[in-house]
Biopython code that builds the backbone (N, CA, C, O; Angstrom):
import numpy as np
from Bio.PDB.StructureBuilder import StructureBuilder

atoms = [
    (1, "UNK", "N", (120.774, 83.122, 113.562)),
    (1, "UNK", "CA", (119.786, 83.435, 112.548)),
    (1, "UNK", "C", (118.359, 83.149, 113.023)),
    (1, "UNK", "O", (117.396, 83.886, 113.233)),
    (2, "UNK", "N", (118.496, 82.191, 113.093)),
    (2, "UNK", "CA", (116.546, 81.799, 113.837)),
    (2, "UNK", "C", (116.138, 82.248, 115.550)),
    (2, "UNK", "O", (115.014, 82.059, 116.016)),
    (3, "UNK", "N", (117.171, 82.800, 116.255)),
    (3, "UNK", "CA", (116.777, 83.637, 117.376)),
    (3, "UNK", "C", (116.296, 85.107, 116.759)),
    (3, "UNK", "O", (115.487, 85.829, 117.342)),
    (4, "UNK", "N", (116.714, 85.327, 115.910)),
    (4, "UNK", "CA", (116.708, 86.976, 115.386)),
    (4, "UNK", "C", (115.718, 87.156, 114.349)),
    (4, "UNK", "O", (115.556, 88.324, 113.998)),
    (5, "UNK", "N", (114.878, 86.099, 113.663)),
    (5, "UNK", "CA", (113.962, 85.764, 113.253)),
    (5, "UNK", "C", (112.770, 85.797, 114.400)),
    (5, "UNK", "O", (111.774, 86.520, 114.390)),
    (6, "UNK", "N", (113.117, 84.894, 115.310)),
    (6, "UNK", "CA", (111.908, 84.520, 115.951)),
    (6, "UNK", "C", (111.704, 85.756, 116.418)),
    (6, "UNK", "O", (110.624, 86.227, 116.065)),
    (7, "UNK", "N", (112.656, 86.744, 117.383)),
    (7, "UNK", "CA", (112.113, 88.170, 117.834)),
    (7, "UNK", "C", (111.622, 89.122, 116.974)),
    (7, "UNK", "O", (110.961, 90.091, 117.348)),
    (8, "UNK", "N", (111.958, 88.853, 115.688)),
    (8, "UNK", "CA", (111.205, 89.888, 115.403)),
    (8, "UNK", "C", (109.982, 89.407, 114.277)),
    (8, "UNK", "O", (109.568, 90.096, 113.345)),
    (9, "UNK", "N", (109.498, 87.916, 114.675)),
    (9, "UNK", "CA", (108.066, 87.649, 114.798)),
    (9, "UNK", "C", (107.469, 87.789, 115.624)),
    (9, "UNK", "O", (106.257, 87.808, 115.407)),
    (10, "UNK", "N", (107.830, 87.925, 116.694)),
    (10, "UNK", "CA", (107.253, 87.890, 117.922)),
    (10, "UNK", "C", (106.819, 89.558, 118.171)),
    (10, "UNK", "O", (105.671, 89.758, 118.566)),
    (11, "UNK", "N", (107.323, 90.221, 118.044)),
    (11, "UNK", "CA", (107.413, 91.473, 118.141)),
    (11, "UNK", "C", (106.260, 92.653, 116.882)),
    (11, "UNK", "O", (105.856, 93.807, 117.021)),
    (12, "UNK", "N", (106.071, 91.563, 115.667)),
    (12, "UNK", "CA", (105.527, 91.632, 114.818)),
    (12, "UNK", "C", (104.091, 90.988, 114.862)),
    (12, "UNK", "O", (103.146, 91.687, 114.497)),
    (13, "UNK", "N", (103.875, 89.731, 115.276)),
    (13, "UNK", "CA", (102.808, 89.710, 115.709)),
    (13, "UNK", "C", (102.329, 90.132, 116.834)),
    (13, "UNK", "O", (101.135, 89.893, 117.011)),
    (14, "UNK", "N", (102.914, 90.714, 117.693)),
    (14, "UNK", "CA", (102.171, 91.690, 118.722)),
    (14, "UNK", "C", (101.764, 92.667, 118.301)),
    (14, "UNK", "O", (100.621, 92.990, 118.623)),
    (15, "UNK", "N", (102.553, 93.537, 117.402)),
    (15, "UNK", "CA", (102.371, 94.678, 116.753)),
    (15, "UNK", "C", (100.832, 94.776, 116.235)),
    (15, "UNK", "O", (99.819, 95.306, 116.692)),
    (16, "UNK", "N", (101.185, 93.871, 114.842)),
    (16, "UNK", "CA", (99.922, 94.238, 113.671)),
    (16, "UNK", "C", (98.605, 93.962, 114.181)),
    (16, "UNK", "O", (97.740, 94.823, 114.025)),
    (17, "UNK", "N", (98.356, 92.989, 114.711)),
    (17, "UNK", "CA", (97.351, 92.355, 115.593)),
    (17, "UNK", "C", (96.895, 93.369, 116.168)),
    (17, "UNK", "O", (95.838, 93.772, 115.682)),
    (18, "UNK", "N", (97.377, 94.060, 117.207)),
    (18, "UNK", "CA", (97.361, 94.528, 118.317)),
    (18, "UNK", "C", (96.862, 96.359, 118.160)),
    (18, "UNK", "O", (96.194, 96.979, 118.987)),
    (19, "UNK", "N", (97.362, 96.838, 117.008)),
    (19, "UNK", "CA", (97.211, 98.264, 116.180)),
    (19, "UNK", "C", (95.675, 98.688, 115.713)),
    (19, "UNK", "O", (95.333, 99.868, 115.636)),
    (20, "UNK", "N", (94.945, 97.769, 115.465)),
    (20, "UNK", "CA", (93.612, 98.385, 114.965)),
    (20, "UNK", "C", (92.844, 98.058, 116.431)),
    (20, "UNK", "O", (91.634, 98.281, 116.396)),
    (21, "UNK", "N", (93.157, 97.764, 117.189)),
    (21, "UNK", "CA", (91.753, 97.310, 118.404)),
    (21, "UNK", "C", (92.456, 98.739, 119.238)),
    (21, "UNK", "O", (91.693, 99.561, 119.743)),
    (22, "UNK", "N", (93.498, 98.861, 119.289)),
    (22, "UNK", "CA", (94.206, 99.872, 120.151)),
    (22, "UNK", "C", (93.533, 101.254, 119.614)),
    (22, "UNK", "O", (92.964, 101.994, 120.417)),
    (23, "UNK", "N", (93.619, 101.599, 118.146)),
    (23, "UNK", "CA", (93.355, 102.659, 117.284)),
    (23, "UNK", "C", (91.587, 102.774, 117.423)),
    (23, "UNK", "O", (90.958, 103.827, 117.531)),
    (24, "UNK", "N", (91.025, 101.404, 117.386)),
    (24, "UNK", "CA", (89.641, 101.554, 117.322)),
    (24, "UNK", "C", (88.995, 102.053, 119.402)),
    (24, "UNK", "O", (88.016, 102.700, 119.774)),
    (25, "UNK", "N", (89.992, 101.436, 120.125)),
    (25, "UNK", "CA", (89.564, 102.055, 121.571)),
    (25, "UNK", "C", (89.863, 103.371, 121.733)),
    (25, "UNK", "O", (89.333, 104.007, 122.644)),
    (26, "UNK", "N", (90.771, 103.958, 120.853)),
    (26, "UNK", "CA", (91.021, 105.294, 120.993)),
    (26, "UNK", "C", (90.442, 106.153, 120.586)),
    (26, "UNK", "O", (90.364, 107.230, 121.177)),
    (27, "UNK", "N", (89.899, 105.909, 119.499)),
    (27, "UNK", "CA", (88.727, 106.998, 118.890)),
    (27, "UNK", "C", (87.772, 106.377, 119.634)),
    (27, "UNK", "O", (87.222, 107.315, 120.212)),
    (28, "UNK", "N", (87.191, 105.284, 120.003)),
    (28, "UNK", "CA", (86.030, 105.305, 120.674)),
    (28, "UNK", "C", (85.982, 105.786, 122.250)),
    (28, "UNK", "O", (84.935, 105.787, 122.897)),
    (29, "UNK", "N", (87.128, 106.154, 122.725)),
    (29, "UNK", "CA", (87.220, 106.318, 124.261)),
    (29, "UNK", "C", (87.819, 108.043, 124.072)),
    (29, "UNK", "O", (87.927, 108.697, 125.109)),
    (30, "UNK", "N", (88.069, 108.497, 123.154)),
    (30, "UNK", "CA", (87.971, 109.947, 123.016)),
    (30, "UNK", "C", (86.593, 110.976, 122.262)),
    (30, "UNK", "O", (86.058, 112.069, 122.445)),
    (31, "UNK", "N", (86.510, 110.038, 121.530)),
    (31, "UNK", "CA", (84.765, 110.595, 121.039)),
    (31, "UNK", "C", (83.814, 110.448, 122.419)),
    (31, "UNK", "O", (83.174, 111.454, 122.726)),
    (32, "UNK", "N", (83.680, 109.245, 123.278)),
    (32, "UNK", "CA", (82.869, 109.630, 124.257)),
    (32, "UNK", "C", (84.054, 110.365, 125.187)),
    (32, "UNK", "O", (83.274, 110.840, 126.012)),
    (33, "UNK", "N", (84.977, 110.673, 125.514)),
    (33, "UNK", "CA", (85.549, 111.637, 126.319)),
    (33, "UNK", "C", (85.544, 112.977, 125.596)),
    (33, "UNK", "O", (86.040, 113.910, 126.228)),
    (34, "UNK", "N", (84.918, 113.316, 123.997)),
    (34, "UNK", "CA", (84.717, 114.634, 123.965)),
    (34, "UNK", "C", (82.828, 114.984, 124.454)),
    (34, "UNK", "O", (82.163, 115.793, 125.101)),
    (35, "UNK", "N", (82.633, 113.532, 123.474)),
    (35, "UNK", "CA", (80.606, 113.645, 123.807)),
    (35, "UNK", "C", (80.515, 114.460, 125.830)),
    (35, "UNK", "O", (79.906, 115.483, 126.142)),
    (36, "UNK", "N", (81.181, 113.713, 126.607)),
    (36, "UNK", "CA", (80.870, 113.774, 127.550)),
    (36, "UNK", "C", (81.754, 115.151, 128.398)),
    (36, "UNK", "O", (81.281, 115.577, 129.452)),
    (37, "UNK", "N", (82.540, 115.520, 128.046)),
    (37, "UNK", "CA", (82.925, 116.888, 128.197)),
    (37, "UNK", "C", (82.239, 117.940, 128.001)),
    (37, "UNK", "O", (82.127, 118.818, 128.857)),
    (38, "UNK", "N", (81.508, 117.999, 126.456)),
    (38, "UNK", "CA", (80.748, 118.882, 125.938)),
    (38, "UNK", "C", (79.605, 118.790, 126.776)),
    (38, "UNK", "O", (79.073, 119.854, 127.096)),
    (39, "UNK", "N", (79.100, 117.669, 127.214)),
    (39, "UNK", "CA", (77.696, 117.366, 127.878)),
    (39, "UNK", "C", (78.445, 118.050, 129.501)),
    (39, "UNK", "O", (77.910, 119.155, 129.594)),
    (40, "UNK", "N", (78.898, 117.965, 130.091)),
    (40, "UNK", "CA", (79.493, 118.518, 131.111)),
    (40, "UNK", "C", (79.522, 119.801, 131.239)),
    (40, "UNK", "O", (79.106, 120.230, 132.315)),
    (41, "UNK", "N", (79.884, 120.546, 130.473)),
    (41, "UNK", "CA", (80.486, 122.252, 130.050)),
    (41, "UNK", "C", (79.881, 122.533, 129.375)),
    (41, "UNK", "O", (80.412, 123.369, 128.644)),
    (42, "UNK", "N", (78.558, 122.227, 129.027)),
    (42, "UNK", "CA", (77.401, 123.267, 128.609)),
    (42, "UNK", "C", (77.659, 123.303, 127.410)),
    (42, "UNK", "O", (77.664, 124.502, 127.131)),
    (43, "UNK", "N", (78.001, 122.403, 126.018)),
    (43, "UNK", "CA", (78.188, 122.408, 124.945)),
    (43, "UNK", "C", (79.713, 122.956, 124.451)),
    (43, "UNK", "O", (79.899, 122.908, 123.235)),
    (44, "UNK", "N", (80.490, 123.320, 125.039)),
    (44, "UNK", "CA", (82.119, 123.658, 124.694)),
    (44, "UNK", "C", (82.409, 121.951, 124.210)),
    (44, "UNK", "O", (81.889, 120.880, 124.523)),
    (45, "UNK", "N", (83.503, 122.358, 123.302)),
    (45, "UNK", "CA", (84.001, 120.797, 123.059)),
    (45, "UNK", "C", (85.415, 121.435, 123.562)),
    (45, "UNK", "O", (86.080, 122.249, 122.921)),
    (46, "UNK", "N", (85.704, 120.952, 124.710)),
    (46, "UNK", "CA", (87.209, 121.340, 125.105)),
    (46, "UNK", "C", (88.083, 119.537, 125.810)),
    (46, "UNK", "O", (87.500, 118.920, 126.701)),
    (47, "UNK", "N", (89.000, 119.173, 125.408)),
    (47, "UNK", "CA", (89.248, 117.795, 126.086)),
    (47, "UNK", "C", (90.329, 118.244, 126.154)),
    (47, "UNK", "O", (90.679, 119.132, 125.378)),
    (48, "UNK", "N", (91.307, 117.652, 127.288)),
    (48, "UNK", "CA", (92.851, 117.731, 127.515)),
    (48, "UNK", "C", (93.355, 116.850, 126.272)),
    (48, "UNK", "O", (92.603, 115.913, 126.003)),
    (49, "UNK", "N", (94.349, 116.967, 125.570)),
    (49, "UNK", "CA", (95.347, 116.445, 124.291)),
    (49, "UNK", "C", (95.974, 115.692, 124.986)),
    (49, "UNK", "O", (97.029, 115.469, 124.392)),
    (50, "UNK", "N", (95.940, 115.083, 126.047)),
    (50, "UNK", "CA", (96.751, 113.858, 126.841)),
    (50, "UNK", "C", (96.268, 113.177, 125.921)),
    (50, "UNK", "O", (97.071, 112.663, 125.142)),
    (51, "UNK", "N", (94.792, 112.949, 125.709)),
    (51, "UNK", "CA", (94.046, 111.914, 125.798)),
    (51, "UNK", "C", (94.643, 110.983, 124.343)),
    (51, "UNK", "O", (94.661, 109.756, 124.434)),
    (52, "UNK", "N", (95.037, 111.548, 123.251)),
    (52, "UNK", "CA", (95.178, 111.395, 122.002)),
    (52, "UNK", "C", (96.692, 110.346, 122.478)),
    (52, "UNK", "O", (96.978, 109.521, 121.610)),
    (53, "UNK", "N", (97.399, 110.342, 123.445)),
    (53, "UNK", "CA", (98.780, 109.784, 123.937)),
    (53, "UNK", "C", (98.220, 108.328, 124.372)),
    (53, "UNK", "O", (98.979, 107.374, 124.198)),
    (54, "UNK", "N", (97.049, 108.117, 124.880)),
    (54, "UNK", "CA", (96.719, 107.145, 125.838)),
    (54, "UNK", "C", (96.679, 105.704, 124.573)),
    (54, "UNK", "O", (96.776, 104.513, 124.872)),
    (55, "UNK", "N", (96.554, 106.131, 123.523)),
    (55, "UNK", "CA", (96.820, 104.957, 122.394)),
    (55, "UNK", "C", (98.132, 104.209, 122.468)),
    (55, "UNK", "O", (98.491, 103.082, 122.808)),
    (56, "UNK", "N", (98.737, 105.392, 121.972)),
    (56, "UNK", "CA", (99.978, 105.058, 121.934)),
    (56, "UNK", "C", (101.176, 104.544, 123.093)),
    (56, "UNK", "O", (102.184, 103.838, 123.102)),
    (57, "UNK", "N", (100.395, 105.354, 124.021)),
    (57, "UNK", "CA", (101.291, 104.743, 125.558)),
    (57, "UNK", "C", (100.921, 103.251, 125.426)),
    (57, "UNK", "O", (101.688, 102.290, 125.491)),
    (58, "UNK", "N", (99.502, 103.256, 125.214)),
    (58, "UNK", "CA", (99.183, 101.381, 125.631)),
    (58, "UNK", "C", (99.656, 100.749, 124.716)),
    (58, "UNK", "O", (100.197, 99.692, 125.042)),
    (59, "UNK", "N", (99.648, 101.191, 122.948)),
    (59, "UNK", "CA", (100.333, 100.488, 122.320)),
    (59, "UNK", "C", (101.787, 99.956, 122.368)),
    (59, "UNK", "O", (102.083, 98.798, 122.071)),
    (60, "UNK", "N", (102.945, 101.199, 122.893)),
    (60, "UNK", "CA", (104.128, 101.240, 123.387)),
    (60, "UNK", "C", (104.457, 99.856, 124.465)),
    (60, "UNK", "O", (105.470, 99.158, 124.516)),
    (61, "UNK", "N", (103.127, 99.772, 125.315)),
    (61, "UNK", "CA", (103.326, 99.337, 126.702)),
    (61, "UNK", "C", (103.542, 97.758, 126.763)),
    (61, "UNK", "O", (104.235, 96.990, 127.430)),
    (62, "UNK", "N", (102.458, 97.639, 125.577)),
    (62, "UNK", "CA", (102.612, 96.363, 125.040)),
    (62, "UNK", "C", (102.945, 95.477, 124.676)),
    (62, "UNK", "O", (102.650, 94.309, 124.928)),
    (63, "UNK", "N", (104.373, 96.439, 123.285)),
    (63, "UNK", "CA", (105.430, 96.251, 122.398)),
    (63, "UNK", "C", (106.304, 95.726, 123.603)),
    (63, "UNK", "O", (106.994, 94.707, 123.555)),
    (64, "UNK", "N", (106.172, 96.599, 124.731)),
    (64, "UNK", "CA", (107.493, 96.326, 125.981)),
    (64, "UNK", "C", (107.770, 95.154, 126.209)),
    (64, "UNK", "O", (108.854, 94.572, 126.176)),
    (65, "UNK", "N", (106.079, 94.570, 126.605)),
    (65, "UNK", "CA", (105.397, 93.875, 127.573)),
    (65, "UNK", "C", (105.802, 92.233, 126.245)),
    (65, "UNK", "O", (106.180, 91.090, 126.505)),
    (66, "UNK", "N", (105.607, 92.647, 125.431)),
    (66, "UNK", "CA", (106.041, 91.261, 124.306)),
    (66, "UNK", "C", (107.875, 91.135, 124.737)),
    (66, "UNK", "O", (108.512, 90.148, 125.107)),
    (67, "UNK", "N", (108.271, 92.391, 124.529)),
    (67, "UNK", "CA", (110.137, 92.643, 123.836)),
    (67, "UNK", "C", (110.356, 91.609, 125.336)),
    (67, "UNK", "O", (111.121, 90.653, 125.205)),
    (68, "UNK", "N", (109.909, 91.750, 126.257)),
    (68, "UNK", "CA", (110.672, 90.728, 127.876)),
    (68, "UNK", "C", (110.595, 89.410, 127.196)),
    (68, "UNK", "O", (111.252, 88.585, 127.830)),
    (69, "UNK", "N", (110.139, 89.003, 126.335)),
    (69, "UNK", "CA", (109.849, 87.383, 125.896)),
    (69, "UNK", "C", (111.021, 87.237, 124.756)),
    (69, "UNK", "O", (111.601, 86.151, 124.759)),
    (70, "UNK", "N", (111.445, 88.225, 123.759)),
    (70, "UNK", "CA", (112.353, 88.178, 123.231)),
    (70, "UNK", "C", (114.062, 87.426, 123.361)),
    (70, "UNK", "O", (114.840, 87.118, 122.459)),
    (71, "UNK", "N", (114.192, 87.319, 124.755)),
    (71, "UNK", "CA", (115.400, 86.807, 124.801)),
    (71, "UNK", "C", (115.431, 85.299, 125.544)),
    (71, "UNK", "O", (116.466, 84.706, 125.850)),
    (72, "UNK", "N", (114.045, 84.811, 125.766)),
    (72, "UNK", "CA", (113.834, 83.509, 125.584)),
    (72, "UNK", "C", (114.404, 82.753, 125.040)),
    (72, "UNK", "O", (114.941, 81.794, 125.594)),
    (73, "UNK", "N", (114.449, 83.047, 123.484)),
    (73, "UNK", "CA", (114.898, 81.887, 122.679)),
    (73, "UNK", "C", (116.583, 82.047, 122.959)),
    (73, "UNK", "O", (117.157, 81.540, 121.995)),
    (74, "UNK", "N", (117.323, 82.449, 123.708)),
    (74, "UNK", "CA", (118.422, 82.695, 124.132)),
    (74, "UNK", "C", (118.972, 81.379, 124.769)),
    (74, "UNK", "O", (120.026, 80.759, 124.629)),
    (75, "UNK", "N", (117.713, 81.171, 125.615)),
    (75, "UNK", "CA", (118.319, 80.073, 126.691)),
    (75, "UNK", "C", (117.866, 78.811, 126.360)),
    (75, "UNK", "O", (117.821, 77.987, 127.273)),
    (76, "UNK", "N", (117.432, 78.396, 124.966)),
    (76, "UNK", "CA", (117.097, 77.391, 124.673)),
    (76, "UNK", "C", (118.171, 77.010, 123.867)),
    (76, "UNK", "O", (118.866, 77.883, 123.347)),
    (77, "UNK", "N", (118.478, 75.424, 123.635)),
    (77, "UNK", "CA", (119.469, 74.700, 122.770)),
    (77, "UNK", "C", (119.306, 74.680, 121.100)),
    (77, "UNK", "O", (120.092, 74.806, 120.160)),
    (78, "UNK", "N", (117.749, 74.436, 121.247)),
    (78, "UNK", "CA", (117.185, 74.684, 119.611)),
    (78, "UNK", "C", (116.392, 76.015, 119.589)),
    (78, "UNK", "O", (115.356, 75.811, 120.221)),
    (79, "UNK", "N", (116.424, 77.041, 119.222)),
    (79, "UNK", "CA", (115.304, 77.419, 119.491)),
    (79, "UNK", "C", (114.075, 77.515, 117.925)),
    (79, "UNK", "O", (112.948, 77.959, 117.705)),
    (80, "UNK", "N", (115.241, 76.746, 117.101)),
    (80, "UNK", "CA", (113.767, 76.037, 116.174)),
    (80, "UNK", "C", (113.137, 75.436, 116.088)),
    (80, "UNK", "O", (112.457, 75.156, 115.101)),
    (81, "UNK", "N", (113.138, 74.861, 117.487)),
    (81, "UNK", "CA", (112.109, 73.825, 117.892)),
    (81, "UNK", "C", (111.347, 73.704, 119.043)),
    (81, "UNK", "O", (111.477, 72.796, 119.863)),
    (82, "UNK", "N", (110.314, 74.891, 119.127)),
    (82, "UNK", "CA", (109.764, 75.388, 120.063)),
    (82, "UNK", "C", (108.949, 73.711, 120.682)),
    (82, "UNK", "O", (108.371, 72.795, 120.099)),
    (83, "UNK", "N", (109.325, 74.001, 122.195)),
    (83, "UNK", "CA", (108.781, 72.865, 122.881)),
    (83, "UNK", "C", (107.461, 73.135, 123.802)),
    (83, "UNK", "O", (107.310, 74.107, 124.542)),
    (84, "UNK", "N", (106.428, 71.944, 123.576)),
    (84, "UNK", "CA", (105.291, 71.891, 124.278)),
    (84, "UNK", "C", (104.939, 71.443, 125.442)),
    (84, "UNK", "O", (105.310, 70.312, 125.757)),
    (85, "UNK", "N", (104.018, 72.343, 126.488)),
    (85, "UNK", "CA", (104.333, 71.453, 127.820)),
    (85, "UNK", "C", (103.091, 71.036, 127.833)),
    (85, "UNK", "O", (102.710, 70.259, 128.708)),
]
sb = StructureBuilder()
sb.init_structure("model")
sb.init_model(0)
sb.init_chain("A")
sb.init_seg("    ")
for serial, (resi, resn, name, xyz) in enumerate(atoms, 1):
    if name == "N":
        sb.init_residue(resn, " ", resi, " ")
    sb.init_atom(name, np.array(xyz, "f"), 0.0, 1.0, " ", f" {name:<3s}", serial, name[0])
structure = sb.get_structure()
């Protein structure tokens, strides 16, 4: 019960935290990747639709990058009693 708790706090506070700074670099790193396209190409607003993925890949990448810590509390005896070094 409290291993299966803790992962999916763990997994949860990576998440929510992690969703508006991701969402806010993405519109800000595609608005200047359209500003600067258009400034490039003579006023066309044309951008590759990758770009709209690059959120979500990093958000994805992240979720991963937490889930490897998930089976931690596996190899501990308590793991409701997270220990300090």
């Amino acid at each position: 019960m409290p291993r299966a708790v803790l992962g999916r706090a763990l997994l949860l506070e990576t998440a929510l935290p992690l969703a508006p700074g991701v969402l806010l670099a993405g519109i800000g790193g595609g608005a200047i990747g359209l500003w600067y396209a258009a400034l490039a190409e003579g006023g066309c607003w044309s951008a590759p639709w990758a770009v709209l993925l690059v959120p979500v890949a990093v958000h994805t990448a992240s979720l991963r990058a937490a889930a490897t810590a998930v089976p931690l509390p596996h190899r501990t005896p308590r793991p409701s009693e997270p220990r300090y070094a």
